[in-house]
C-alpha positions as CSV (number, residue, x, y, z in Angstrom):
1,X,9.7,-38.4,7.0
2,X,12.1,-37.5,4.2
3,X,14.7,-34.6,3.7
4,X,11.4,-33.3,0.9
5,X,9.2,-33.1,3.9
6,X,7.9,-29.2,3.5
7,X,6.0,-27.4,5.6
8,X,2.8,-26.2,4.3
9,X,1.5,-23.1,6.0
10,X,-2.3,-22.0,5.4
11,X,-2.3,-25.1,3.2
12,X,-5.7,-26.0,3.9
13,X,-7.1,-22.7,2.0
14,X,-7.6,-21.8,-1.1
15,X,-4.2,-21.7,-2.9
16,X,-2.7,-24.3,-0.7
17,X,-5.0,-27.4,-1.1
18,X,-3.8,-27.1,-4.4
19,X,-0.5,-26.2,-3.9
20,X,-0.6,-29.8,-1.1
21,X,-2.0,-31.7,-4.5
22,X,0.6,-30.7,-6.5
23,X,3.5,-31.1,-3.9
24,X,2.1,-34.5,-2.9
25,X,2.2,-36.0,-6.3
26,X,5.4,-34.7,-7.2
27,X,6.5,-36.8,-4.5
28,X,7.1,-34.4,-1.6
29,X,5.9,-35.4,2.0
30,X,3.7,-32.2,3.3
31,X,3.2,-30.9,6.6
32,X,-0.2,-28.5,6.8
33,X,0.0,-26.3,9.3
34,X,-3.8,-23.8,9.6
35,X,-6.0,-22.6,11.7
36,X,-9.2,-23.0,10.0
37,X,-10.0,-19.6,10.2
38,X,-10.8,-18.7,6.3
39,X,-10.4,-22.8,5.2
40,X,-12.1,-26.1,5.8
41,X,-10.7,-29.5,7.6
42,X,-12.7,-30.8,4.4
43,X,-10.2,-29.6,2.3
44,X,-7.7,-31.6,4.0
45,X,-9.7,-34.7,3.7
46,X,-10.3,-34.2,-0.2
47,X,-6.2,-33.9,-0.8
48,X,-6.1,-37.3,0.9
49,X,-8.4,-38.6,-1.4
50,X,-7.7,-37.3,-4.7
51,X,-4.0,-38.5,-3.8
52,X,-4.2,-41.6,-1.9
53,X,-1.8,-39.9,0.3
54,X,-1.0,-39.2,4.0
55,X,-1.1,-35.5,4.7
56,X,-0.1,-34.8,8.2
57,X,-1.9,-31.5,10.1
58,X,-1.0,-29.2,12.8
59,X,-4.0,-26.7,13.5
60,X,-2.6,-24.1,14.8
61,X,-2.8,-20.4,14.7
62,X,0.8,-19.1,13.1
63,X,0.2,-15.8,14.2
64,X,0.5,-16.7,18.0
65,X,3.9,-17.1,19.0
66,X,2.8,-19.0,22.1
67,X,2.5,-21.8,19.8
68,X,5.9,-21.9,18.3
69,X,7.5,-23.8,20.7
70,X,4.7,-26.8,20.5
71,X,5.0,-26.4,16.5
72,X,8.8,-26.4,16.9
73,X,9.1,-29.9,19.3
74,X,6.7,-31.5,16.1
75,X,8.9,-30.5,13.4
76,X,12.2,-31.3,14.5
77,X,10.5,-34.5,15.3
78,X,9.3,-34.9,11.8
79,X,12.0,-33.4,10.6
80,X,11.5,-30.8,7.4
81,X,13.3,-29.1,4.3
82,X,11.7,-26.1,3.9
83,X,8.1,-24.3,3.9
84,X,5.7,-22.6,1.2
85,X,3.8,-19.7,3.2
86,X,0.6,-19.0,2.5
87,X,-0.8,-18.3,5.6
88,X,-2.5,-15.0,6.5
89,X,-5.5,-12.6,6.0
90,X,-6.1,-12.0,2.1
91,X,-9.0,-9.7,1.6
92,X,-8.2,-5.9,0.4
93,X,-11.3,-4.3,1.3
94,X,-11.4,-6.1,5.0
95,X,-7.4,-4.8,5.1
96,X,-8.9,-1.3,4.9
97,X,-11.4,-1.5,7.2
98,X,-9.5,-3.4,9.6
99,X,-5.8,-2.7,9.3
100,X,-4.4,-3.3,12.5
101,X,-5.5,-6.9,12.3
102,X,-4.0,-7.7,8.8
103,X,-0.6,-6.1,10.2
104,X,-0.8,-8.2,13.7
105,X,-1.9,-11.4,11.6
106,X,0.3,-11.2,8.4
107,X,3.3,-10.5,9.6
108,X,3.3,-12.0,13.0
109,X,3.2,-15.2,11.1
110,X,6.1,-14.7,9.1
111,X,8.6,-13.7,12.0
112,X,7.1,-16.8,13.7
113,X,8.1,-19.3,11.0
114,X,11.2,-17.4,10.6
115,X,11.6,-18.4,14.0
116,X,10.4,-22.0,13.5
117,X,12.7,-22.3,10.1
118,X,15.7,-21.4,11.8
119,X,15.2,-23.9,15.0
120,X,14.5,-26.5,12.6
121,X,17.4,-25.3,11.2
122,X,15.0,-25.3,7.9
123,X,16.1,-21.9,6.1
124,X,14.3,-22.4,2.9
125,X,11.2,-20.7,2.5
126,X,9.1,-20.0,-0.7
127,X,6.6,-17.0,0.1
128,X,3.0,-16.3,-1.4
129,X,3.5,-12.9,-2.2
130,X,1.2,-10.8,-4.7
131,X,1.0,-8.3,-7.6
132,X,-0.8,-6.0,-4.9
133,X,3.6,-4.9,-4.0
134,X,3.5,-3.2,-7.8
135,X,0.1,-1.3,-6.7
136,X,-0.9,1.3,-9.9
137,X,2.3,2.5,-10.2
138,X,3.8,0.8,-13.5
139,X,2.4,0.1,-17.0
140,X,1.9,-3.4,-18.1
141,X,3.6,-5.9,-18.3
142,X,5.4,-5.0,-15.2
143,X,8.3,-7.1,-14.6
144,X,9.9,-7.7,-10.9
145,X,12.2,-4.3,-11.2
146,X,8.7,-2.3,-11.6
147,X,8.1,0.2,-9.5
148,X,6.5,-0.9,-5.7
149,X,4.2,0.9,-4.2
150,X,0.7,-1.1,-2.0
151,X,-2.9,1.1,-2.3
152,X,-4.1,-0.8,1.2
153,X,-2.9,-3.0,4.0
154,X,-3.4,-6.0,2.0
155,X,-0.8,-5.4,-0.3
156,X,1.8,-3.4,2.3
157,X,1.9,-6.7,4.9
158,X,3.4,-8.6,1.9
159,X,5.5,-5.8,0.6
160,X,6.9,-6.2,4.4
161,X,6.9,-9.7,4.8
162,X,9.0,-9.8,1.6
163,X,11.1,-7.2,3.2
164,X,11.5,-9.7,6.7
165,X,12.3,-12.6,4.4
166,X,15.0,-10.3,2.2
167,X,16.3,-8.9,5.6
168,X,16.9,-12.2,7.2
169,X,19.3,-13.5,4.3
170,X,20.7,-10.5,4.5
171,X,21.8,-11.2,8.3
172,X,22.2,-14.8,7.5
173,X,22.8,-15.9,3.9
174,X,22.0,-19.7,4.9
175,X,18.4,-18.4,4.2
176,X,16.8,-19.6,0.7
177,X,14.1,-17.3,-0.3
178,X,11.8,-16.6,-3.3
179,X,9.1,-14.4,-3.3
180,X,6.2,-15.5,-5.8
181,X,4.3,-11.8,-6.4
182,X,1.5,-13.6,-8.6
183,X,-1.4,-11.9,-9.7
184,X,-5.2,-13.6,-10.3
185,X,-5.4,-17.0,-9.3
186,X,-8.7,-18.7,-10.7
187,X,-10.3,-21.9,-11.1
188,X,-10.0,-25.4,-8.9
189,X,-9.0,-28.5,-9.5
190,X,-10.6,-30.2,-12.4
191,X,-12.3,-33.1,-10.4
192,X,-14.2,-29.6,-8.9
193,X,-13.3,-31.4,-5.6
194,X,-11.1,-28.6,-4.1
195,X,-11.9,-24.7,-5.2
196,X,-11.8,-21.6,-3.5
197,X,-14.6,-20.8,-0.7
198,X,-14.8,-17.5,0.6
199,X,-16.7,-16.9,4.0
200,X,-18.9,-13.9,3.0
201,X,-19.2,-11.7,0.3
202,X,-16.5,-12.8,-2.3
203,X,-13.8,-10.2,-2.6
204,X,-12.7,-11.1,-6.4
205,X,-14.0,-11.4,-9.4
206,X,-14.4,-15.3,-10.1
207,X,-16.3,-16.6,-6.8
208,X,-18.4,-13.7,-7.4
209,X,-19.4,-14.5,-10.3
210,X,-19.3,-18.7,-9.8
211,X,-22.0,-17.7,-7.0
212,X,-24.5,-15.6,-9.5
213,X,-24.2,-18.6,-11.4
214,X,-25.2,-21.2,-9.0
215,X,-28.4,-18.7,-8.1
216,X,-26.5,-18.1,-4.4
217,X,-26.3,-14.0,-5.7
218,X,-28.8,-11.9,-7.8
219,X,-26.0,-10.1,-10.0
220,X,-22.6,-9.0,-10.5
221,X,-21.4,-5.6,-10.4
222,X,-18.9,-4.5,-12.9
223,X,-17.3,-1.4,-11.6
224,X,-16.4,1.0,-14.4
225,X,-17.3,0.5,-18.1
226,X,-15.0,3.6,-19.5
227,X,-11.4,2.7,-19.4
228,X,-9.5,2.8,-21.7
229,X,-9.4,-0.8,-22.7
230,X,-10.6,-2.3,-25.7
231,X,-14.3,-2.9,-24.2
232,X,-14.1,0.1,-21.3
233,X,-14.0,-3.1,-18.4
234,X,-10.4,-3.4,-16.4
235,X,-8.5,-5.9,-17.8
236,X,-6.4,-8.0,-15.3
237,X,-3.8,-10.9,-15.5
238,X,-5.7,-14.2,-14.5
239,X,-3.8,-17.4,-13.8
240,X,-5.1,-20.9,-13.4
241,X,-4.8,-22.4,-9.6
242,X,-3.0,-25.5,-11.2
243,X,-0.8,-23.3,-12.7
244,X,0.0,-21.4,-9.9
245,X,0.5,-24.7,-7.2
246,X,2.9,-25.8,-10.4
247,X,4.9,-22.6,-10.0
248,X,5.1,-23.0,-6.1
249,X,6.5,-26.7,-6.7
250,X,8.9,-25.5,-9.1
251,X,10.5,-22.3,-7.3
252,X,10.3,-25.1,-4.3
253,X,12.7,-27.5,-6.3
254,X,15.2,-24.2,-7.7
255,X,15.2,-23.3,-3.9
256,X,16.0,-26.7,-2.8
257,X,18.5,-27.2,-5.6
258,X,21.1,-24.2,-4.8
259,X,23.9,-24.6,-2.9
260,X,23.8,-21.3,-1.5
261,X,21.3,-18.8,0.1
262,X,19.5,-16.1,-2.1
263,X,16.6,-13.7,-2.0
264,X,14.9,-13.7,-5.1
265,X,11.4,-11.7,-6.6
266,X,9.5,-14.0,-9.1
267,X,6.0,-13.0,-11.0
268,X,3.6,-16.0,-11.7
269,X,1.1,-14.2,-14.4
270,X,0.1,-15.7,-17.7
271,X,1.6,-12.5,-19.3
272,X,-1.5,-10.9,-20.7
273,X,-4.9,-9.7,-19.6
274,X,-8.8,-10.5,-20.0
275,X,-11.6,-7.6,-19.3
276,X,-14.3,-8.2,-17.1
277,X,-16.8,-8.8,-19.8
278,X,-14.7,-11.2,-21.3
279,X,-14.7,-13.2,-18.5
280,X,-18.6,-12.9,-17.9
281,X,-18.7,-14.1,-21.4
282,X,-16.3,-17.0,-20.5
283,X,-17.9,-18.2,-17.1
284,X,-21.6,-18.0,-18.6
285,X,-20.8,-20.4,-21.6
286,X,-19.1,-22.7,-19.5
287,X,-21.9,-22.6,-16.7
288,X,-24.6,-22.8,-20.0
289,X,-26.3,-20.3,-18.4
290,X,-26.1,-16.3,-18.9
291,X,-24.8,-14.1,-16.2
292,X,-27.0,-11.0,-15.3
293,X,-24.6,-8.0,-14.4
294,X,-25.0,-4.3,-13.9
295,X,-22.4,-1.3,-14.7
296,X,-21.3,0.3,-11.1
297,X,-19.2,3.2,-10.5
298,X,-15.5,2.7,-10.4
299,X,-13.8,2.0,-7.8
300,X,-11.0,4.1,-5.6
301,X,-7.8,2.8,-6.7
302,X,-8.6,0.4,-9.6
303,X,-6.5,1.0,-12.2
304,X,-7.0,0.5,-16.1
305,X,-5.3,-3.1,-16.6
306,X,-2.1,-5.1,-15.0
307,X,-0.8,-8.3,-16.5
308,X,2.7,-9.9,-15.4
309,X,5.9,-10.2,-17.5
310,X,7.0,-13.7,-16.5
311,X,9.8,-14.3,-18.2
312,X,12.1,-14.4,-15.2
313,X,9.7,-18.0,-14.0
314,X,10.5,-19.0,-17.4
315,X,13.9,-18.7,-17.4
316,X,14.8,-19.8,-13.8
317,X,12.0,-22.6,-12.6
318,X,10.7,-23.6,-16.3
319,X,7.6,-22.4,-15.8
320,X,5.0,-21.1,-17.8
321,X,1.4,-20.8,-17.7
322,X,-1.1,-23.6,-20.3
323,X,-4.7,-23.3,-19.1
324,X,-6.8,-21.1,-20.7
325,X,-9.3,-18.7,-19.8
326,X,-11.8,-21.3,-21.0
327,X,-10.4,-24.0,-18.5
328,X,-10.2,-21.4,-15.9
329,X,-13.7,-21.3,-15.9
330,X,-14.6,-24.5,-16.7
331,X,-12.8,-25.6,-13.4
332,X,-14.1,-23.2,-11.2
333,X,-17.8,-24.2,-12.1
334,X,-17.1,-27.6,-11.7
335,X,-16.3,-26.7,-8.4
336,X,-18.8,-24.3,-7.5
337,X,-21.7,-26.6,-9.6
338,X,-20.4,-29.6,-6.8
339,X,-20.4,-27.4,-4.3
340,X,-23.0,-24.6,-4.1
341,X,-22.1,-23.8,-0.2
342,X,-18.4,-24.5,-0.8
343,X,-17.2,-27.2,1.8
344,X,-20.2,-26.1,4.4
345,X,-22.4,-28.7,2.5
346,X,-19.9,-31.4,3.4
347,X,-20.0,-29.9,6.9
348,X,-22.7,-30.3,7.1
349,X,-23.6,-34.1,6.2
């Protein structure tokens, strides 16, 4: 392999099969390393295809340190730069109900690739972090030196992975680290060949909706039509998969690029906000179809509206976000139209 072989944990879900597209044809070598537990092996396949390129795969569960020293022997034999973590549990409501397990899983697996990283002697890691650290305590746009404070579990074992990673330069300033704290990511890639599939009852807003629209759910529920927004409906920052694997790749090369270890806290937001019914709107022209809804009670802990100020991604990786809400959900039906199971129908042929 070469010295931009990176190692891609999780990178068979959701954000990273993108995130292995984008790396992939920017000319990195990648490394998945999953479990399978909330992806698909299909997904693997499809990045191979859509690339032409050789993706090699470790399944294996991070979480489990009795696996690091297997994992280890294969990477120093491979021999890698870096990683982009994304592996872990990512569902608030499940965090609540089950919080000992999103603790345990989340952030076993970052002290075990800390572990891993510093054997391979591979101290550059670029974390998938999440607006959830801010929790309701700022007003919008909430920059990286807002206020933190997690509502659930979800949101705390990233506040404290963050605080692992931040902790670790601090006892060794070899360590490279940026945090990416995004906020909505939407959509699939535009072949609709890779997309999010949630096992379940989707959790957020999009794949809910993508699965009323492909007949798989009766209705959407829109909880809370008396905020004080400019339709009553929460207003949150949404940001286009693409353009959030683009922001991975490019706090990957900044990381790889300095000379010296940092910790640094990075938003990846489009910098403004769309309501719920404007997105309902959005996903039902692009679907050509309309998309039957009901008002629901709010919910404990939702706030009013929370959109990113990303200037710091602007001025340090070059980054900015250029897909629209209309491509957003023009991309995410082309993936859910494809696939109306999500990768089981490929499963299961």
């Amino acid at each position: 392999m070469t010295s931009k072989t990176i190692l891609l944990t999780g990178g068979a879900g959701y954000i990273g099969s993108h995130v292995a597209l984008v790396l992939l044809e920017a000319g990195y070598e990648v490394v998945i390393l999953d479990n399978f537990a909330n992806s698909s092996p299909v997904a693997v396949s499809r990045i191979r295809q859509l690339t032409n390129r050789e993706v090699l795969l470790i399944e294996s569960d991070l979480a489990d340190k009795g696996n690091n020293d297997a994992t280890i022997d294969r990477l120093k034999e491979i021999g890698i730069a870096g990683a982009v973590h994304l592996a872990g549990l990512k569902a608030v409501g499940e965090s609540v109900e089950k919080p000992d397990m999103y603790y345990d899983t989340n952030l076993n697996s970052t002290l075990n690739l800390v572990a891993i990283l510093a054997e391979c002697d591979a101290r550059t890691v670029v974390f998938s972090s999440s607006a959830t650290v801010y929790g309701d305590r700022n007003k919008s746009p909430v920059d990286e030196n807002g206020l933190t404070g997690p509502t659930n579990p979800y949101g705390m074992t990233k506040f404290f992975n963050e605080r692992i990673l931040a902790d670790q330069y601090g006892a060794d300033e070899r360590w490279k680290v940026i945090n990416l704290r995004y906020f909505n990511p939407v959509g699939a890639h535009p072949t609709g060949q890779i997309g999010e599939d949630p096992l379940g009852t989707p959790n957020n807003l999009f794949p809910f909706i993508a699965q009323v629209a492909v007949g798989r759910r009766e209705k959407l529920s829109v909880f809370g039509d008396d905020y004080d927004t400019p339709d009553g409906t929460g207003v949150r920052d949404y940001i286009h998969v693409m353009d959030l694997a683009e922001g991975h790749r490019a706090a990957l090369d900044y990381a790889l690029g300095q000379d010296r270890g940092f910790v640094r806290n990075i938003n990846l937001g489009s910098g403004s906000g769309h309501s719920v019914l404007e997105v309902i709107t959005a996903f039902g022209a692009a679907a050509g179809r309309e998309i039957p809804y009901m008002i629901a009670p709010r919910r404990s802990g939702d706030v009013a509206e929370i959109y990113a100020n990303a200037a710091l991604a602007k001025e340090l990786l070059a980054w900015q976000t250029t897909r629209s809400l209309e491509d957003m959900c023009r991309d995410h039906w082309a993936w859910q139209s494809q696939n109306p199971q999500g990768y089981r129908d490929a499963e299961e042929n």
